[in-house]
N, C-alpha and C positions, 0 to 999 in steps of 0.2 A: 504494500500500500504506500508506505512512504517514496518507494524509487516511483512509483507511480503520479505519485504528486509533484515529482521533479520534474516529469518525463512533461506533465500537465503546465508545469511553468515554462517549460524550454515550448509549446507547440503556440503557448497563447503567447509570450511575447515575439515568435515569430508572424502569429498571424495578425500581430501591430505591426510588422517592419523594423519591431524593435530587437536590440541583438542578445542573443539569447546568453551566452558567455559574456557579458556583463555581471552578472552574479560573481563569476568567476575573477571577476577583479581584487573581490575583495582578499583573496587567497597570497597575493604578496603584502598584506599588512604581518602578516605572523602566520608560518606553519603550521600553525595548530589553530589557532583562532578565523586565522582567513576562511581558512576549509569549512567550517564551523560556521560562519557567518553565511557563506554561499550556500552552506545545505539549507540553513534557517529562511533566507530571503526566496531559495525555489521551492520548497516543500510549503511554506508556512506563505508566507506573502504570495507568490507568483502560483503557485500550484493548489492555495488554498484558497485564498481572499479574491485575487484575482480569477480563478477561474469557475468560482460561484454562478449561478446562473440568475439568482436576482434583477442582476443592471446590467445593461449593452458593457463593451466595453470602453465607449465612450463617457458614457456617465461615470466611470469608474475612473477613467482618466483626471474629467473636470473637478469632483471629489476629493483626486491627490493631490491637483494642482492647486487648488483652492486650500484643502488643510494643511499642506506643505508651506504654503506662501504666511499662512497666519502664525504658522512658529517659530518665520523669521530662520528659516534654515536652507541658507542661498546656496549651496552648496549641492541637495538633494535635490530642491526646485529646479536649480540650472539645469541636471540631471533629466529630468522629468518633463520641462520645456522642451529639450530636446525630444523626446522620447514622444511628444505630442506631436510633435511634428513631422517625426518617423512614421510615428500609427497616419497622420495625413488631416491630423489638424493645422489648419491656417495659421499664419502669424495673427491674423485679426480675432480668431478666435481665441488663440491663447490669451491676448490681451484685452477682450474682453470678460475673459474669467476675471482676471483681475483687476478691470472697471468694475465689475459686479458685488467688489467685496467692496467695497469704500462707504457704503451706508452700512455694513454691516461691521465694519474689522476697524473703519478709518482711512484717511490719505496717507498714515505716514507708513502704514502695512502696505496699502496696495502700491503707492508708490514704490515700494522698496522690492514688491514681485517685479513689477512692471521694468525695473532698472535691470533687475537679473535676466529678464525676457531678450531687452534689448541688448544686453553682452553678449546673449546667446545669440540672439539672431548676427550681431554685428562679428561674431567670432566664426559662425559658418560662413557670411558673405566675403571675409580674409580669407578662411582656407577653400572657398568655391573660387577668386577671383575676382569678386565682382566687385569690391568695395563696397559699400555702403548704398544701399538703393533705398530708400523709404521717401 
């Protein structure tokens, strides 16, 4: 059952376009911890939460994006931005997620997704070539 929920988190972030050995990053923090961290993230997160049948997986996207953004952890969000954009959400759409919080969280939250958004996008339009287009 559990290699089973792994096997569930490696087929669903492929069928976002997202990369499935991404999990697998975590595995040069420590030997023993890395490894540890990747089984957690694909069994439990990707193989479990993630591939519930409740919400599309877009609603489960806007969800992470959204409570990611409000705990102020730019780091994951960047992450995650990206990874919205893979699955083949819009630029406009990601940042409407986070216009959407600003009656609910504040300007100084959404502003602060909104800034990580734009690193992102302005970090793929460097390594696509295109410089800065908006």
């Amino acid at each position: 059952m559990i290699e089973d929920r792994y096997a569930r988190a490696t087929a669903i972030m492929e069928s976002m376009g997202n990369d499935p050995t991404s999990m697998a990053t975590w595995r040069r923090v420590d030997p023993v911890v890395g490894p540890e961290l990747d089984r957690m993230l694909g069994e439990f997160c990707w193989g479990g939460v993630w591939a519930g049948d409740g919400l599309d997986l877009r609603t489960r996207r806007i969800i992470t994006l959204a409570t990611i953004a409000t705990q102020g952890r730019d780091g994951a969000l960047s992450g995650h931005v990206k990874m919205a954009l893979e699955q083949g959400f819009t630029r406009r759409e990601v940042m409407e997620v986070f216009l959407h919080l600003v009656p609910y969280v504040g300007f100084p939250t959404a502003l602060g997704a909104i800034a990580v958004a734009d690193e992102v996008f302005t970090k793929l339009d460097e390594e696509a070539g295109e410089g800065i287009t908006r």
